[in-house]
C-alpha positions in Angstrom: 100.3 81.3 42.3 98.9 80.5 45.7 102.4 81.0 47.1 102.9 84.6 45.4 99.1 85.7 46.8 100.7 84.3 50.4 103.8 86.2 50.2 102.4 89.2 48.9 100.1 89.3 52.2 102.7 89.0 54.3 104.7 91.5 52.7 101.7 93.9 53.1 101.6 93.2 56.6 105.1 93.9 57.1 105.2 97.2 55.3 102.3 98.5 57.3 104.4 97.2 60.0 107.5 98.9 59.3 107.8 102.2 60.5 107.5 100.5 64.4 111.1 98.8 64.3 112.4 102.6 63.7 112.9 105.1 66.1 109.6 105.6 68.5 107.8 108.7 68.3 105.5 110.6 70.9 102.0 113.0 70.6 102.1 115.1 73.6 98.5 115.5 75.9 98.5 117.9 78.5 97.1 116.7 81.5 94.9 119.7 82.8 93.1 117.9 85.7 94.3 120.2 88.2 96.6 122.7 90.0 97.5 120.6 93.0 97.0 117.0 90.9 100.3 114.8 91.0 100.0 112.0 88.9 102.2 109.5 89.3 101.3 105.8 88.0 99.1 105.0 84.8 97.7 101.4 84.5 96.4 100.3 80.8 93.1 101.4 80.9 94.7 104.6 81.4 94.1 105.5 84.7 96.2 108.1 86.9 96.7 107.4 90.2 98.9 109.9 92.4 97.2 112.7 94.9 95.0 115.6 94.2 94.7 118.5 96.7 97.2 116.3 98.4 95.2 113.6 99.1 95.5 110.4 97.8 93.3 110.2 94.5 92.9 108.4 91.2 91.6 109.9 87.7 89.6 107.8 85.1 86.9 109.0 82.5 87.7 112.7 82.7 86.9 112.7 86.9 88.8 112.4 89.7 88.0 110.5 92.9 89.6 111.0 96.2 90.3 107.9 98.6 90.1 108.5 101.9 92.1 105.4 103.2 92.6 106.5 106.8 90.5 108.0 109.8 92.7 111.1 109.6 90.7 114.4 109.8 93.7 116.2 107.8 94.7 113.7 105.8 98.0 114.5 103.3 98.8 110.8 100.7 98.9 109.0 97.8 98.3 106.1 96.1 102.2 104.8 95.0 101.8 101.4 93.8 98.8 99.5 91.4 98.8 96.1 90.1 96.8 94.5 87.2 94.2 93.3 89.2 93.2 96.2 91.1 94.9 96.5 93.7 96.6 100.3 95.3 98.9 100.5 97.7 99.2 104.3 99.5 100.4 106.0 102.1 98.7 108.8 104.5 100.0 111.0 107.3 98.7 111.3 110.5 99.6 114.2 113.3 99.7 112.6 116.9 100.3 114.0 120.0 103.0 116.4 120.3 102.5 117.2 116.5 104.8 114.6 115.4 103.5 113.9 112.1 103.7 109.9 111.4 103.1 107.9 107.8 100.6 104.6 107.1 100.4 102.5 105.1 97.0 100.8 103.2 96.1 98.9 100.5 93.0 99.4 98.8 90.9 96.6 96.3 87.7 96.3 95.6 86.6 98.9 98.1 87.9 97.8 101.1 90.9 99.4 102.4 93.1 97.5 105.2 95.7 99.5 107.2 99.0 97.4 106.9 100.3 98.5 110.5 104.1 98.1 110.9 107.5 96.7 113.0 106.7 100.2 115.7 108.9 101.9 117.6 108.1 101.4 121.5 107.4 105.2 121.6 104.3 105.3 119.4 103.3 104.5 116.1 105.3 103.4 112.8 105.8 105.1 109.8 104.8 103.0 107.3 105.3 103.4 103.4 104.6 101.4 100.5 106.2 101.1 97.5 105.3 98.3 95.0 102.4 95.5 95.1 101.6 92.5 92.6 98.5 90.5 91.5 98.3 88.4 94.3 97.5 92.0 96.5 101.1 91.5 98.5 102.6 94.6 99.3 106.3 95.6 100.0 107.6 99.1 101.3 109.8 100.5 104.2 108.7 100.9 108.1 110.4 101.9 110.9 111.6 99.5 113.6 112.1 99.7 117.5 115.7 100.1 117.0 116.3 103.5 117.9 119.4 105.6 116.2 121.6 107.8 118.2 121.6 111.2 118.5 118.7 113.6 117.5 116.4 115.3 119.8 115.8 113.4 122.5 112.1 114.3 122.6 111.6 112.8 118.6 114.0 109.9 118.6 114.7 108.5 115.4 114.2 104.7 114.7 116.1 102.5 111.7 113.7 101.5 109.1 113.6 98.2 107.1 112.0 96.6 104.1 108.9 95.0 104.5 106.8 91.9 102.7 102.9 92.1 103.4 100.9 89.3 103.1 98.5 86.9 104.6 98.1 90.0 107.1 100.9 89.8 108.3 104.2 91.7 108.3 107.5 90.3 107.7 111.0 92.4 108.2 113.2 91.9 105.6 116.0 92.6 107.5 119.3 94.4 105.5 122.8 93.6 103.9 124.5 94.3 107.3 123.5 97.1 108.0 120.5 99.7 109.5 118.4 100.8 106.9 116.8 99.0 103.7 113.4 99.5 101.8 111.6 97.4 99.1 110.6 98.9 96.2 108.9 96.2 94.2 107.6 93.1 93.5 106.9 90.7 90.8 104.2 88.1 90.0 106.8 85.4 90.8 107.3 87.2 94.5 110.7 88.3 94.3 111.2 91.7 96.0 113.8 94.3 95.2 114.9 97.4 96.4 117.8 99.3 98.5 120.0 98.3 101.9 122.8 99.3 103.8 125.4 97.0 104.3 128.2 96.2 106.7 129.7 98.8 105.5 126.9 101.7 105.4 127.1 101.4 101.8 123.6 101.2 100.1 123.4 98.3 97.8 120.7 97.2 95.5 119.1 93.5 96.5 116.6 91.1 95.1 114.9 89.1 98.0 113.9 85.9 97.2 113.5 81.9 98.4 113.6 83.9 102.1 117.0 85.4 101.3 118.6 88.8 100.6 121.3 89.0 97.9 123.7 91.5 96.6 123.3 92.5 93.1 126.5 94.7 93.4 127.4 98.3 91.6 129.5 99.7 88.8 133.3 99.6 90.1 131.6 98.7 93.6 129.7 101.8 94.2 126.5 102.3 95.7 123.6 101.0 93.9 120.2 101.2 94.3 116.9 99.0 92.9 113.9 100.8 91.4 111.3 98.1 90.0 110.8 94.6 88.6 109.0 93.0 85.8 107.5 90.0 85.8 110.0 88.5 83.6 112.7 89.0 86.1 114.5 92.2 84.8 115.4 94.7 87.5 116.4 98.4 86.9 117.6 101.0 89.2 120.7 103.1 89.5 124.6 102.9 90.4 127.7 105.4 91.1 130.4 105.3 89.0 132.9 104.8 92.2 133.1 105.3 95.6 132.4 109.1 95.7 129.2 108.6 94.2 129.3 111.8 92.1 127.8 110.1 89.2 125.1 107.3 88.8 123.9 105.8 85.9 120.9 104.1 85.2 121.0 100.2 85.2 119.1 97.2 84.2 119.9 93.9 85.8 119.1 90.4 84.0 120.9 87.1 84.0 123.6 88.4 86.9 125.1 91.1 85.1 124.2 94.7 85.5 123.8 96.9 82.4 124.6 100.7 81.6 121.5 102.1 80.2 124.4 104.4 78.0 123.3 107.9 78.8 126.6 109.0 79.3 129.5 107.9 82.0 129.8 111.8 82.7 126.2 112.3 83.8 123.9 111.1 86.3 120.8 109.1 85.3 118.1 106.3 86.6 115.7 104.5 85.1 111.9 104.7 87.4 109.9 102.2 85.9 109.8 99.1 83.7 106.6 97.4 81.9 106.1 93.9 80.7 107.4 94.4 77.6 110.8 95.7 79.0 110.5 99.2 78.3 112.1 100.9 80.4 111.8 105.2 81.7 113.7 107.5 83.5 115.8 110.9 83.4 119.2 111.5 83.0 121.6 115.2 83.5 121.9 116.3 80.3 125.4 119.2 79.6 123.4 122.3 81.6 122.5 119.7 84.3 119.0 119.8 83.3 117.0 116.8 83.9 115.7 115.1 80.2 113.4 111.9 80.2 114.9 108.6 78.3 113.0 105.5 76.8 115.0 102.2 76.7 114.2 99.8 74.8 115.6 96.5 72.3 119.0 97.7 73.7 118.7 101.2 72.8 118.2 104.5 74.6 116.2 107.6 73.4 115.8 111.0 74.5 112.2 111.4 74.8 112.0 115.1 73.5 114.0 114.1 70.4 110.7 111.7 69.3 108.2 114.8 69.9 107.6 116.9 67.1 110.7 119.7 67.3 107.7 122.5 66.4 106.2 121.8 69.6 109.3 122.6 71.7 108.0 120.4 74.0 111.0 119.3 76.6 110.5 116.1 78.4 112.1 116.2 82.0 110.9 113.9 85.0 109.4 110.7 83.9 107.1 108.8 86.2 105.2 105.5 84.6 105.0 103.5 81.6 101.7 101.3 81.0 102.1 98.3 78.7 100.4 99.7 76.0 103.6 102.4 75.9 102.2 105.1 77.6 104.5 107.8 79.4 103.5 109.8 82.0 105.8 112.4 82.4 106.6 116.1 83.6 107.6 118.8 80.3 108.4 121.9 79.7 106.8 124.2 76.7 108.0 127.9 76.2 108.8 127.8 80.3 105.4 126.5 81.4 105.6 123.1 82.7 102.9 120.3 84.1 102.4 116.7 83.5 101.9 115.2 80.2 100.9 112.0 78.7 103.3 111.1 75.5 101.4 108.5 73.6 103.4 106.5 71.0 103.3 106.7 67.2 102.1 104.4 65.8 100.3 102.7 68.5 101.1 99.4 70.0 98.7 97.5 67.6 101.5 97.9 64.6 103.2 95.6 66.1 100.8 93.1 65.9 100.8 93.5 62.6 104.3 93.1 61.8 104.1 89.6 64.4 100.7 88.7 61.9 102.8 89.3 59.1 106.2 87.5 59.9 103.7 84.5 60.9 101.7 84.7 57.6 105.2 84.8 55.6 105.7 81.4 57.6 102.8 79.8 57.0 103.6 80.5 53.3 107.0 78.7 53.8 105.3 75.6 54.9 102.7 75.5 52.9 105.0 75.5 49.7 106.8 73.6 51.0 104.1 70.6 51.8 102.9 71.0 48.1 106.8 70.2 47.0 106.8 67.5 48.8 103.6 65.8 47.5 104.2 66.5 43.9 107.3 64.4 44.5 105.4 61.6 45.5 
């Protein structure tokens, strides 16, 4: 009797449970913070972080607060990377002499904001961007170099620019595949870096930097390929070309040395933006008109997100930005031709799946428990 009371538990659990192995769906939030606010990165307390005004700016509790990173009196940023622990990475412009206008780059905990410098070109400051940044506060991105390109006017040379690891306070170049230009787009808890480089053959290729080395990970039918982010279980997503022409590129996700179609379509471009620890992963794809329509991936499967939003809405999901690890979407959308930023909030919520974990582990329990009491009404 015990064992049927058992059972029946778990089966309760599981039924409550059910409806999150099926097809996601989204509740839509309009995100009316401001005309010139542009949200791009949610962490999972919920927090936006992006630029408002133009200037680089967080929102949390209903307010938004500007950071004023640099010394700049006209300063134009945005925060473009957090981690877990607090930590956000940004970039602002400056205007120097001769209105040249010139990017750097900061990070931001606690407070206390530290200008990350960069390689600089002889003639004057670097542009410095950043891109991704872990727990441990290190920071990866792009900065120019001293090595200046040819051609160009002669009065605003141009200068290659390579990926970057920041750490320790110091800056170290990352160098490229063979070629001029590279950029690091994210790291991991682990360390390992990923991002873009040219190599040998001005071809940009997608790499994972690790152990002090850059490596390869290849493109569909050896096209160009490209690395957008990192979780901290190793999976790596980005986008490829089809072939050499590079007329279409698909979104990819990289794990155990083989690179994976996301399966939006071989006819139409897409790329995946952003990954969580779970492995969900976001981005956009072309759909038939060439319109841009947002796409969840996730247990193998790909989703148009504006098929999971109640069809009365008429909500169309374009551009997507971040997902949090609680599922949370920040996204761009379209409703009866006005558009803005929108938060798509899954249904149900991340907590049913605790309950279907409670209840597969409760239906175990019951397994061994019966099976204990066979065993001693043997002996």
């Amino acid at each position: 009797m015990r064992f049927v009371r058992c059972l029946l538990s778990a089966l309760v659990l599981g039924i409550f449970a059910a409806p999150a192995l099926a097809a996601p769906s989204y509740t839509v939030t309009t995100l009316n913070t401001g005309q010139y606010d542009q949200w791009r990165l949610i962490d999972n307390a919920g927090t936006l972080y992006g630029s408002s005004n133009w200037r680089t700016a967080f929102h949390a509790g209903g307010s938004t607060t500007v950071v004023h990173v640099s010394t700049s009196p006209f300063p134009t940023g945005a925060i473009t990377a957090i981690s877990n622990a607090g930590h956000m990475a940004s970039y602002e412009y400056w205007t120097t002499i001769g209105d040249v206008v010139k990017a750097s780059g900061y990070l931001t905990v606690n407070g206390v904001t530290t200008d990350l410098g960069g390689f600089g070109p002889d003639s004057g400051p670097a542009d410095t961007f950043s891109h991704g940044v872990n727990n441990a506060g290190t920071v990866v991105g792009s900065s120019s170099t001293n090595l200046r390109l040819p051609g160009g006017d002669p009065h605003y040379p141009r200068f290659a620019s390579h990926a970057y690891v920041y750490s320790d306070n110091k800056m170290k170049d990352l160098a490229t595949l063979g070629g001029i230009h590279s950029s690091a787009s994210g790291i991991n808890a682990a360390g390992t870096i990923v991002g873009t480089a040219e190599n040998a053959n001005r071809q940009d290729r997608a790499f994972i930097y690790q152990n002090g080395r850059m490596t390869d990970l290849g493109g569909f039918n050896g096209g160009s390929s490209l690395a957008s982010g990192i979780n901290d279980a190793g999976l790596i997503i980005g986008q490829s070309a089809r072939d050499n022409n590079g007329y279409v590129k698909s979104a990819f996700v990289y794990a155990n040395g083989a690179m994976t179609d996301l399966g939006w379509g071989a006819q139409r471009s897409s790329t995946a933006v952003d990954i969580n620890e779970l492995g969900q992963i976001i981005g956009y794809g072309a759909d038939a008109n060439g319109q841009e329509r947002g796409f969840i991936y996730q247990n193998g499967q790909l989703l148009q997100l504006d098929t999971a939003v109640d069809p009365l809405d008429n909500w169309i999901i374009k551009t997507t930005y971040s997902i949090n690890d609680n599922g949370l979407i920040l996204a761009d959308a379209c409703k009866l031709d006005v558009c803005g930023t929108v938060l798509l909030s899954p249904v149900p919520e991340p907590e049913t799946y605790a309950m279907l974990l409670a209840g597969l582990g409760l239906l175990g329990f019951c397994a061994r428990r019966r099976a204990r009491a066979a065993a001693s009404a043997k002996q």
